[in-house]
N, C-alpha and C positions, 0 to 999 in steps of 0.2 A: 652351492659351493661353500664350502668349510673354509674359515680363515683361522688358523690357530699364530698365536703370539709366542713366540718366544726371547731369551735375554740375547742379547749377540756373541758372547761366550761360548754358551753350550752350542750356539749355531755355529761356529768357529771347532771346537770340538767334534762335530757330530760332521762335520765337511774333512777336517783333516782325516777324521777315521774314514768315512768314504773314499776321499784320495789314496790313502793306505792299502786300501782293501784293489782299488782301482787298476793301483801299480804288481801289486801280487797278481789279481784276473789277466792281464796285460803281458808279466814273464813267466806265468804257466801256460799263455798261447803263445807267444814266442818261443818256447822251445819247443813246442811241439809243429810248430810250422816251416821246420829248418826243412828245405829244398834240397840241401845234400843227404846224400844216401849215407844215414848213419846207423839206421837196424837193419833186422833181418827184412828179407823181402823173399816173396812167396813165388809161386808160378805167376799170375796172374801179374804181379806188378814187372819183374823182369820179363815177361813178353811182351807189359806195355812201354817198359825204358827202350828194350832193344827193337821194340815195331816187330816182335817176330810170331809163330804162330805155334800152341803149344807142341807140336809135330818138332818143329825145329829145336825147341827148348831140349825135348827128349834127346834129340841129338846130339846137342852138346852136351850134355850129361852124358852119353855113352859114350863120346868118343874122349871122351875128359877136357873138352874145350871150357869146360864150366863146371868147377867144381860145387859139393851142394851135401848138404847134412838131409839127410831123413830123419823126422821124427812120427812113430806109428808109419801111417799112411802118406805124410805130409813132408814137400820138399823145402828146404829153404835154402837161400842163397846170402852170402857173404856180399854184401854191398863193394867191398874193393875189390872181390873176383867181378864181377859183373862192371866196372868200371875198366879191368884189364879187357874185358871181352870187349867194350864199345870199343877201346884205343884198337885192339887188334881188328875190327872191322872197319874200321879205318883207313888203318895203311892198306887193304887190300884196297 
């Protein structure tokens, strides 16, 4: 085992910069761990929010219960439409 010495300064220095760094690591995983639906969300995740089976998904989409952008091949969903869908499966 290595013991290196240093002055209490630069040790005081080289800690504040590590807490510095600590606090930035900490609110770039904080914002990404926000639980409210604030992007886009794909097939796969709105069949996991609404418990439904991609069959069903397709349906709302045709009958316009769920509005949804295409891009190529790929559908995406507007996070406040799919929060109207949960409220309207609701009241029924």
């Amino acid at each position: 085992m290595e013991v290196i010495n240093m002055e209490a300064q630069i040790f005081e220095a080289m800690m504040s910069c590590f807490e510095a760094f600590t606090k930035k690591v900490e609110d770039l995983c904080e914002d990404h761990q926000d639980k409210s639906l604030h992007r886009w969300l794909d097939n796969q995740d709105v069949c996991r929010i609404l418990n439904i089976s991609k069959r069903t998904l397709q349906n709302y989409r045709d009958n316009g219960t769920l509005p949804f952008t295409q891009i190529n091949h790929k559908m995406f969903y507007k996070p406040e439409d799919v929060e109207t869908v949960i409220h309207k499966l609701k009241l029924k």
